[in-house]
C-alpha positions as CSV (number, residue, x, y, z in Angstrom):
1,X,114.5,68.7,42.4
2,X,112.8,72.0,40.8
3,X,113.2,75.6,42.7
4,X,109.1,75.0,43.5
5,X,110.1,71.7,45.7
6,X,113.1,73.9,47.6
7,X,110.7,76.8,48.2
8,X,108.1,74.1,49.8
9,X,111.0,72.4,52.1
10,X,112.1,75.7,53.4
11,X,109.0,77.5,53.9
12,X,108.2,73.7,56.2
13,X,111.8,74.3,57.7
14,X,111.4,77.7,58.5
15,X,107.7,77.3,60.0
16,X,109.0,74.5,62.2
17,X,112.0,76.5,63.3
18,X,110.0,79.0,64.4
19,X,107.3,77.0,65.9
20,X,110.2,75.1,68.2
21,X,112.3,78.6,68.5
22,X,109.0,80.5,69.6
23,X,109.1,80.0,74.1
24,X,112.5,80.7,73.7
25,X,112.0,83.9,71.9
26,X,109.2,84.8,74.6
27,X,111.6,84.4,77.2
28,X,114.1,86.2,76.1
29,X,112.0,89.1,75.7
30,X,110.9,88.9,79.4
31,X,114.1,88.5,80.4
32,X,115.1,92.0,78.4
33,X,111.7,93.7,80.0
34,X,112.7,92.6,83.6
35,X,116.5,93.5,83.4
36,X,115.0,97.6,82.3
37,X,112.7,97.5,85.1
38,X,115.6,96.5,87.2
39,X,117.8,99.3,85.7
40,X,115.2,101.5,86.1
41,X,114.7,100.8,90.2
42,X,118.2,101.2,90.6
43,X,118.9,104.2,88.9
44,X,115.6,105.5,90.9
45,X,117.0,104.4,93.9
46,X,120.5,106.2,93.3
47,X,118.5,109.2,92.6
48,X,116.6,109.0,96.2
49,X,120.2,108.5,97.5
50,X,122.1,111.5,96.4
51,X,118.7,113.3,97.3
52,X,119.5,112.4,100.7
53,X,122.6,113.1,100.9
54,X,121.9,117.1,99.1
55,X,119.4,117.3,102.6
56,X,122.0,115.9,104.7
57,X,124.8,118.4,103.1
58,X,122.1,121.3,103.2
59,X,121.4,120.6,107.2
60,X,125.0,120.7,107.6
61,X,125.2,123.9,105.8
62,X,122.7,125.4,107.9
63,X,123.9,124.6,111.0
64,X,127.5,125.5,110.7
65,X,126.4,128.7,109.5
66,X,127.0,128.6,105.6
67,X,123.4,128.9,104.8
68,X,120.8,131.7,106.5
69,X,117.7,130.3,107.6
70,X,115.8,131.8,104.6
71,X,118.0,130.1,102.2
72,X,117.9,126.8,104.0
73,X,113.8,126.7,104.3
74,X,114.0,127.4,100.5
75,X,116.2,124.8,99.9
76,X,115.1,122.0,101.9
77,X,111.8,122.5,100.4
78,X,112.9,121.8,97.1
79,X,115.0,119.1,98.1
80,X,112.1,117.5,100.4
81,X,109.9,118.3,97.1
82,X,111.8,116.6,95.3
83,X,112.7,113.7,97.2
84,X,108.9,112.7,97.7
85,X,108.6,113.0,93.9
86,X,111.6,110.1,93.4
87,X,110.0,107.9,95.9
88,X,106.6,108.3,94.0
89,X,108.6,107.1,90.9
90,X,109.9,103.7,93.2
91,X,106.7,103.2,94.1
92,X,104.9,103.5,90.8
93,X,108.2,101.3,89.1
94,X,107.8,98.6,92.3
95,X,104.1,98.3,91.6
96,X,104.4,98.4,87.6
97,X,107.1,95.2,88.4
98,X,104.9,93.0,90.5
């Protein structure tokens, strides 16, 4: 056989390779794309956590004294500012996966 007759027979074998090798390939990719929007919910949903528990520590704070009121309106705004922000983020990622 010349090198022109092996060039024809692989160009054929590689074109029906990835012809057959093509769904699988598409899966795959899906696969990849759901697992990091699944990373991403969780690591959103860990942030809303420990957000929680900052309020919960700061509430605690306040009440046995360790923080004056001024300082504890400050700081639960923030905390309350950012916790809405987060849950925007779980929403936006939930809708964004559906």
């Amino acid at each position: 056989m010349q090198v022109v007759e092996y060039l024809v027979i692989f160009t054929i074998l590689f074109a029906v390779v990835a012809f057959v090798s093509a769904p699988v390939r598409r899966a795959l990719v899906a696969r990849g794309a759901d697992h990091a929007d699944d990373s991403t919910l969780a690591d959103l949903e860990a942030a809303r956590d420990a957000k929680y528990r900052e309020l919960r520590d700061a509430d605690l704070d306040h009440r046995t004294g360790k923080l004056s009121d001024a300082d504890y309106e400050e700081l639960d705004q923030t905390l309350r500012g950012e916790a809405i922000a987060i849950m925007h983020d779980i929403d936006r990622a939930t809708i964004e996966r559906q």
